[in-house]
Structure formats: structure tokens, C-alpha cells
PALUMMI-748507 format. One record per residue (C-alpha): residue number from 1; residue in one letter; x, y negated, z negated. Coordinates in steps of 0.5 Angstrom, whole numbers. Example, Ala and Ser with C-alpha at 12.3 -4.5 7.8 and 13.67 -1.06 7.14 Angstrom:
2
{k = 1 | r = A | x = 25 | y = 9 | z = -16} .
{k = 2 | r = S | x = 27 | y = 2 | z = -14} .
***
This chain:
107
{k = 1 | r = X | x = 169 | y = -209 | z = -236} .
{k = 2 | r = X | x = 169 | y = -215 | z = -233} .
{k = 3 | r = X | x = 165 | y = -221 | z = -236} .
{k = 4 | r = X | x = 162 | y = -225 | z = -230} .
{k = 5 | r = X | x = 167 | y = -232 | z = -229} .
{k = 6 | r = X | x = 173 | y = -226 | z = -229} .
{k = 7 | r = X | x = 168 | y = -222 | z = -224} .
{k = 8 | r = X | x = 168 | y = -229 | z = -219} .
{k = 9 | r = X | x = 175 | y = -230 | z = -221} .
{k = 10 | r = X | x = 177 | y = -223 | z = -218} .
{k = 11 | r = X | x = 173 | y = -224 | z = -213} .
{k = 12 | r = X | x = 176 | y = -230 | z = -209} .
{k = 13 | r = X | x = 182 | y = -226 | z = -211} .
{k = 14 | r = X | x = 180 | y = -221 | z = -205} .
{k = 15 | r = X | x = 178 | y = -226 | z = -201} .
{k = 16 | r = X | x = 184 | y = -230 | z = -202} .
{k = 17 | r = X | x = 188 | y = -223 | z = -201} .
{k = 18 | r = X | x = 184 | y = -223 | z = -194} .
{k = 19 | r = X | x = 179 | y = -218 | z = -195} .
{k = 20 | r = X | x = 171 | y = -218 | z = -195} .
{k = 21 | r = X | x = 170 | y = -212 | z = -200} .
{k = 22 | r = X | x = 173 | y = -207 | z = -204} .
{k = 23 | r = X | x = 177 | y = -202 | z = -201} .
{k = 24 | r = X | x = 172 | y = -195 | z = -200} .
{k = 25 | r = X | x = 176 | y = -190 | z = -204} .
{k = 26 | r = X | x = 175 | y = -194 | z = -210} .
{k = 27 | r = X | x = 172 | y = -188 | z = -213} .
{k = 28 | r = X | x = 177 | y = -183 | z = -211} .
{k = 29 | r = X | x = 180 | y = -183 | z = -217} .
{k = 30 | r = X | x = 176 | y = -184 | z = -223} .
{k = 31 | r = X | x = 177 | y = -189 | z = -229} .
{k = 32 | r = X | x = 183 | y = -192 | z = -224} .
{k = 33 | r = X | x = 182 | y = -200 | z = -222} .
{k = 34 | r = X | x = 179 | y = -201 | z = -216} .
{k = 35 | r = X | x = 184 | y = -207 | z = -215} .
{k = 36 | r = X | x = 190 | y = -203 | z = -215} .
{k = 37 | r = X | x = 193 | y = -201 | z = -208} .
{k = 38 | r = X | x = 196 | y = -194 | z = -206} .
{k = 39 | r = X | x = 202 | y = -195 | z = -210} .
{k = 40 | r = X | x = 198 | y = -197 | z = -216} .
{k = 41 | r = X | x = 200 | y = -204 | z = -216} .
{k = 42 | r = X | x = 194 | y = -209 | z = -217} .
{k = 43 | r = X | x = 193 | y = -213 | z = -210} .
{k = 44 | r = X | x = 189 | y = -219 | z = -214} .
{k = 45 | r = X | x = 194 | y = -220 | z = -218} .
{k = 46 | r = X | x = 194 | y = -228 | z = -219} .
{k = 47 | r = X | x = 187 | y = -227 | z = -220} .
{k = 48 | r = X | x = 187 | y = -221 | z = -224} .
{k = 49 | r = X | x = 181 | y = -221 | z = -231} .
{k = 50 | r = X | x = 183 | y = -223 | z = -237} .
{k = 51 | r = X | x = 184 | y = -216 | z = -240} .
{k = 52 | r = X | x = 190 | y = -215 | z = -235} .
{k = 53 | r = X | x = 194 | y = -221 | z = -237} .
{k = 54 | r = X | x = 193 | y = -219 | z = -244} .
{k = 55 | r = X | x = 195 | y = -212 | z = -242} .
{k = 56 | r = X | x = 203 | y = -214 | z = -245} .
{k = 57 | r = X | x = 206 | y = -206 | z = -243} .
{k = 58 | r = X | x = 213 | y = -208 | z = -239} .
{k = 59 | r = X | x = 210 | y = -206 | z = -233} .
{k = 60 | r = X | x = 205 | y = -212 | z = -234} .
{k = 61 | r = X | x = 210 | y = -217 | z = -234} .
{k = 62 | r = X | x = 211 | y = -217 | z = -241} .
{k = 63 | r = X | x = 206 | y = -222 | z = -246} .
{k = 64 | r = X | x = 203 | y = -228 | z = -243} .
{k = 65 | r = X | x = 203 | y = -235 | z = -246} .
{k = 66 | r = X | x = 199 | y = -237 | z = -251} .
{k = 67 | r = X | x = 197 | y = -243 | z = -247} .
{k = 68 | r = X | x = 195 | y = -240 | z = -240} .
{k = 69 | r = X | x = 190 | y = -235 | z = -243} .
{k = 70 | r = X | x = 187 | y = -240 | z = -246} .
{k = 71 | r = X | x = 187 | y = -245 | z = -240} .
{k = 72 | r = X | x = 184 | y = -237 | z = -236} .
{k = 73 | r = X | x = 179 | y = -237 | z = -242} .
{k = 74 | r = X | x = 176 | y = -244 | z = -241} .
{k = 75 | r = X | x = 176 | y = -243 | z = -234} .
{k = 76 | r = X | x = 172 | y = -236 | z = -234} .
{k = 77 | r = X | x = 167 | y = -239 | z = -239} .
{k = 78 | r = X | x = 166 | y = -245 | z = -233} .
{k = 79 | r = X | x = 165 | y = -240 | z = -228} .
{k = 80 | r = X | x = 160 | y = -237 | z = -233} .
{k = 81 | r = X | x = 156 | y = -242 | z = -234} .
{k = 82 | r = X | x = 156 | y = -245 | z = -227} .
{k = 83 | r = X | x = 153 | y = -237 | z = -225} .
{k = 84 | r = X | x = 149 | y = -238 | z = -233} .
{k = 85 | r = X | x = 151 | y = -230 | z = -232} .
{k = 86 | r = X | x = 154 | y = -228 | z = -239} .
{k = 87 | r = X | x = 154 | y = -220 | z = -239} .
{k = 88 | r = X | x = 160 | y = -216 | z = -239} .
{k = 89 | r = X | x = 159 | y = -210 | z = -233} .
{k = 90 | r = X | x = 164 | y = -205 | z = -230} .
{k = 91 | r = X | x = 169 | y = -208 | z = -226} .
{k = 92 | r = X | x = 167 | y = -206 | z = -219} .
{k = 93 | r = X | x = 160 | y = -208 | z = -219} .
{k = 94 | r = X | x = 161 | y = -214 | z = -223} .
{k = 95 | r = X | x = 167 | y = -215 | z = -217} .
{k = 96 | r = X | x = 162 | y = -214 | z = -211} .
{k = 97 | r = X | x = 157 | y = -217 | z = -214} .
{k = 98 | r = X | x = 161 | y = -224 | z = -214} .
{k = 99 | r = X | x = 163 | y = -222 | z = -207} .
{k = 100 | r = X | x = 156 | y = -222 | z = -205} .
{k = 101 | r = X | x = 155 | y = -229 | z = -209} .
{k = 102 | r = X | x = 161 | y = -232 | z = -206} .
{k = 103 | r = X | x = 158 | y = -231 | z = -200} .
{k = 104 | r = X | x = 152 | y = -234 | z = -201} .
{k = 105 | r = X | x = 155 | y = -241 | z = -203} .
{k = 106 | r = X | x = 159 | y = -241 | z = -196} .
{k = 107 | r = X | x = 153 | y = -242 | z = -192} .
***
């Protein structure tokens, strides 16, 4: 579950990685992030939701300092505020849906 702000984060992290959309298959595999790539790595990672960079596994790259989360918070709390969209919903519809509104402003 991704709150609006995490979801137009993510989405100008699919942008930025090149791409316009979710990858379709995204359903193939239930309950798997539909940012992951074939190989299970995350293809948004600088712009990954905040549950993911709080997710303090090794394979996560370990504990993420206090003072950076804090600062992503804010962030997220701008982007809600500036969308006035507050509700947390699944992650690939909250993604495609901040797709669709960034796409919007850049007309």
C-alpha cells in the first residue's frame, strides 16, 4: 500500500528509469512488487516507497538513517499535499494512477 506522495514518487521513478508504464506481467506473480525486474531487483530503487527503505533486511542494504527517512517523509507529505490525495491504495494502482497525473501536468 502506497500513500499518494510515495505513489507520484514512484512514478517519476518509472519515468526516469525510461518507461511510461508498469511492465504488463505485473500480475504474473501474485503478491510480488510490480517494480521488481526479472531478477527481483527493485528497477525505481532511488525512488522506492518508503516501507522499502525502512525495509532494514541485508538484502535491503541495511538500516537507512534516521535523518533521510525523515527528509523522504516531508517530501511525501509535500506531494500529498500539493495532489490533496491522502489515501493509501495498492501499489500498482497508486503507481498508475501518479503515471496518468504526471502525465497530465507535462501538457
Amino acid at each position: 500500500m502506497l500513500t499518494f506522495g510515495e505513489a507520484i514518487y514512484a512514478a517519476k521513478g518509472v519515468r526516469a528509469s525510461g518507461r511510461t508504464s508498469l511492465p504488463e506481467s505485473r500480475d504474473a506473480v501474485a503478491g510480488r512488487c510490480p517494480l521488481l525486474n526479472e531478477l527481483g531487483q527493485c528497477t525505481i530503487y532511488e525512488f522506492r516507497p518508503l516501507g522499502c527503505r525502512t525495509h532494514f533486511c541485508k538484502a535491503a542494504g541495511g538500516p537507512y538513517p534516521r535523518t533521510l527517512v525523515r527528509d523522504q517523509i516531508r517530501a511525501l507529505e509535500t506531494l500529498a499535499e500539493e495532489f490533496q490525495q491522502t489515501d493509501p491504495r495498492p501499489i500498482a494502482e497508486a503507481v498508475e494512477d501518479g503515471l496518468r497525473r504526471l502525465a497530465k501536468r507535462r501538457r
